[in-house]
N, C-alpha and C positions, 0 to 999 in steps of 0.2 A: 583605330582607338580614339583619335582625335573627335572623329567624327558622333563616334557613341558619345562623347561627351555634351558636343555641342547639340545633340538633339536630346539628352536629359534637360540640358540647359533652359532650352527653349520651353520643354515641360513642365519648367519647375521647380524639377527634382536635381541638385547638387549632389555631387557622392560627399558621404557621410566618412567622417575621420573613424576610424578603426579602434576601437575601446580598447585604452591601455588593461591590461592584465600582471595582475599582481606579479614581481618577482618571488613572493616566499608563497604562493598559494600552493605548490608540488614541492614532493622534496623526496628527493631521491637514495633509498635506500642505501649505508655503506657498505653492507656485506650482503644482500643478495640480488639489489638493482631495481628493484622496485621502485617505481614512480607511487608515491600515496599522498593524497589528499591531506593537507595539511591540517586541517581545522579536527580531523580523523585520528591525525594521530597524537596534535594534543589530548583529545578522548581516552587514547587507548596511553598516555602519562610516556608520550614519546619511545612508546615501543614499536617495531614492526611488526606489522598483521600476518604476516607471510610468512617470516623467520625469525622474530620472536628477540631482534636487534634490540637493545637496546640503545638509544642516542644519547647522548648527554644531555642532561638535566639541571639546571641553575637550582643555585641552592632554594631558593625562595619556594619552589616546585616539592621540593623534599619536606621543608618545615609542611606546607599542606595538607602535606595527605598525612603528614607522621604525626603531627601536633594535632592535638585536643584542641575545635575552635574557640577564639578567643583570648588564648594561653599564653603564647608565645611573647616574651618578651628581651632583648636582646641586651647584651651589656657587652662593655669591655669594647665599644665601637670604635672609642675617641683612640685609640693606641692606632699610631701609624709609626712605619719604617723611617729611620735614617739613615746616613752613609757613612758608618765608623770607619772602612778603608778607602772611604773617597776614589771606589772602585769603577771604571769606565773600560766597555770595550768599544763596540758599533758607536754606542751610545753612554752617558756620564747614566749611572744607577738610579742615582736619586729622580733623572730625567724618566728612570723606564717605572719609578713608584709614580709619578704623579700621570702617566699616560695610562698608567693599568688602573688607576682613581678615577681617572675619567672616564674609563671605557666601561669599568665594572660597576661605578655609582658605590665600590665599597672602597674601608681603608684596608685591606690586606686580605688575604687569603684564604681565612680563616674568620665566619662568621659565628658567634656564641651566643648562645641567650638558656631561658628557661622556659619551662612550659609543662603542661603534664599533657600523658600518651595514656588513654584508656584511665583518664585519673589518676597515674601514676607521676608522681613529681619526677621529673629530667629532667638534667643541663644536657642542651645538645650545642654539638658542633659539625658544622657541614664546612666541608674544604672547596673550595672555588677554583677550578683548575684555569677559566680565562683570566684570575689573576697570578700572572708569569708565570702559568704550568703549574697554577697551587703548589709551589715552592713552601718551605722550610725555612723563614729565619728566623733572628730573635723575637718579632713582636708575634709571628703567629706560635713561637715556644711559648713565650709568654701570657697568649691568649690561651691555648692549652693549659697549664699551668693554674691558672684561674679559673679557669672551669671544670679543675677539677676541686681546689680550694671552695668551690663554691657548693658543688657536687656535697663537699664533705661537711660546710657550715651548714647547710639547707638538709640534711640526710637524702640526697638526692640520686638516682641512678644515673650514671654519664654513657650517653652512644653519642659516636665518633662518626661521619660518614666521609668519606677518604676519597680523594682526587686529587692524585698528585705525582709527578714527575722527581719529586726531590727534593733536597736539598737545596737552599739557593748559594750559587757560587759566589753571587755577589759579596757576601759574607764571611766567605772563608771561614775559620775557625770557628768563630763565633756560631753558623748557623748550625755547624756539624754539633756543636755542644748539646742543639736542641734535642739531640737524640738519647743523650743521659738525663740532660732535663724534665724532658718529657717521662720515660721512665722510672725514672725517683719518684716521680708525684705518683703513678698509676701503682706502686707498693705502699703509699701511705691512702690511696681509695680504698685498696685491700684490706688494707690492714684498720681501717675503720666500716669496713664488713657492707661495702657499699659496691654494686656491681657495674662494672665496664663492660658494652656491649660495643663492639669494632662493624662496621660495615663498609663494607670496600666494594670501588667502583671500578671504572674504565678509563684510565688506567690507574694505577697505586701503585708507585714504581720507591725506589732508592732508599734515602735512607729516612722516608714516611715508611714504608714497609719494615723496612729493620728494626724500627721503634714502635712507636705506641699504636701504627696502624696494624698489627699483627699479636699486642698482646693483649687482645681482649678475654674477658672469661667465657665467652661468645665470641668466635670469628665469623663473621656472615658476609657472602658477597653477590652481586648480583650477577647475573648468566653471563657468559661470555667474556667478563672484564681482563682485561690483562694486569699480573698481582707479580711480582717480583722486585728482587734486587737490581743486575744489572739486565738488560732488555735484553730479548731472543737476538738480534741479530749482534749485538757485542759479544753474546757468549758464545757463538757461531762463529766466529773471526776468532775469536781466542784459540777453539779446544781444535777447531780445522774438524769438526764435526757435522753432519745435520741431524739437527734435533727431532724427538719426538711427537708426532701430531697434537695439536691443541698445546705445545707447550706452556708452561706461563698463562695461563688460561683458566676461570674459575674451575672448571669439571677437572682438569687437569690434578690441580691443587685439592680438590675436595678427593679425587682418587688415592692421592697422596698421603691423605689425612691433616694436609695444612690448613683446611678448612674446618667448619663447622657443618657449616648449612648454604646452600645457594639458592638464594628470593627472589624469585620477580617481583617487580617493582608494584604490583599491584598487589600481591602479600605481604612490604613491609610492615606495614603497620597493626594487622594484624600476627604478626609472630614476634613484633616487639613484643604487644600487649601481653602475650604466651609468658614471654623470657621474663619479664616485668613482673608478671603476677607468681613466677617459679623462684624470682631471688627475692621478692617485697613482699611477697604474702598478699595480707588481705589489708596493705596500704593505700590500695586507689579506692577512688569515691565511686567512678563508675565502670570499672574493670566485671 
C-alpha cells in the first residue's frame, strides 16, 4: 500500500480527499424504509413515493400551498408564555419556553395570521408540534381566542391545522381551561354565521382533540395521522386489551364517522377552496 503511494507520489498524482456528502441529502422513510432522495420529496410536500407517508411539515410549508400568494399576513406574534407556577421538572419552564424560541425561530406554538384561499378571506392557524409537542397553554388559548375574534370582526372563515400532543402540563389548571376557552369562542363564530374548517395532522392527541381540534363544521385529516384522546398504547395497559388494527388512525376514525373527509396533502388547498365557496358563496374574488 505504502508502496502504491510513493509511486503516485513520484507521478504527481496525490490521492484526493473524498468529497464530504450531505447528511440530509437521503431520508429514510418512517413507515415503509425507503431510502428517497430528498430534494424529491420536498417536490412531492414531504410525502412518500412508495407509501404515500406523510412526514411532518412546518407550519411555513402549510401557509404555501394553502394561502393565496402574497396574502398572508401574521398577527398576534408578540404574545409569549410565562411561568405563573414557577413550574420545574428536568428543567425550570420558563428555561424549556426560551430553548423551544430558539429552536423554532417562533414565540409559541401556535402561529395566526390572515390571508385569503381561492379569494376567500381566512384567519388561519397552524400548530407547531417542535414547539414542546404543540402543547396547549394560555398564550396559544389566547392566540386562538383571537383568531377567532378576528375571524368574526373581518367576517372571515377560520381553519385550524392541528399538531399536538396536548395540553401543556407546565400549566396545570390554567392550560386545561384552554379547552372551555377555546370552545366558547368557536359557539360565538357560529353563532355569527361564519365557518370553522378543523384539519388534523400527525399526531392530534389530548385535550387539542377534545376541544376545538374536533369541533369543526368540517373535520378533515390527513392519511394516516394519529387523532385521539389518550394514545393507543395507555389505552392498551388500561383495558389489558389489544386493540383494533389502524386504531386511532385517520381511516380508522373516518370509518367511525369521527371524520369528515381524509386529504392528501396535495389536495388541501383545493378542497378548502370547495368548503370555502359552499359556506361563503360567491365571497372570493378568484374562487
Amino acid at each position: 500500500m505504502a508502496l502504491e503511494w510513493f509511486k503516485r507520489e513520484r507521478a504527481g498524482v496525490l490521492p484526493q480527499p473524498k468529497k464530504a456528502t450531505p447528511d440530509n441529502l437521503w431520508v429514510k422513510c418512517e413507515s415503509c424504509g425507503e431510502i428517497v432522495f430528498n430534494r424529491e420529496l420536498e417536490k412531492r410536500l414531504l410525502v412518500c413515493p412508495k407509501c404515500n407517508f406523510h412526514f411532518a411539515m412546518p407550519g411555513e410549508k402549510y401557509i404555501s400551498i394553502i394561502a393565496d400568494e402574497g396574502t398572508w399576513e401574521e398577527f398576534a406574534h408578540e404574545l409569549k408564555s410565562t411561568d405563573p407556577l414557577g413550574f420545574r421538572d428536568q428543567m425550570k419552564y420558563g428555561d424549556r419556553i426560551v430553548a423551544s424560541m430558539k429552536k423554532t425561530g417562533k414565540n409559541e406554538a401556535l402561529t395566526t395570521g390572515v390571508c385569503n384561499v381561492g379569494g376567500f378571506p381566512v384567519v388561519l392557524g397552524i400548530m407547531e408540534f417542535v414547539f414542546m409537542g404543540g402543547s396547549v397553554g394560555s398564550v396559544v388559548g389566547e392566540k386562538f381566542a383571537r383568531a377567532v375574534d378576528r375571524a368574526i370582526a373581518d367576517r372571515r372563515a377560520l381553519i385550524a391545522i392541528s399538531r399536538s400532543g396536548g395540553m401543556r402540563m407546565q400549566e396545570g389548571m390554567i392550560s386545561l381551561m384552554q379547552m372551555a376557552k377555546s370552545s366558547v369562542k368557536l359557539v360565538e363564530l357560529a353563532d355569527a354565521g361564519l365557518p370553522y374548517i378543523s384539519m388534523m395532522t400527525n399526531p392530534t392527541t389530548g385535550g387539542t382533540t377534545a376541544s376545538f381540534s374536533m369541533l369543526g363544521d368540517v373535520n378533515l385529516a390527513e392519511p394516516g395521522a394519529l387523532i385521539g384522546f389518550a394514545g393507543p398504547r395507555v389505552i392498551k395497559q388500561t383495558i389489558g386489551q389489544d386493540l383494533p388494527p389502524g386504531f386511532q388512525r385517520s381511516e380508522f376514525l373516518l370509518d367511525k364517522g369521527f371524520l369528515d373527509r381524509i386529504v392528501a396533502r396535495s389536495d388541501i388547498r383545493a378542497t378548502l377552496i370547495t368548503l370555502l365557496r359552499f359556506f361563503m358563496g360567491d365571497r372570493g374574488e378568484t374562487a
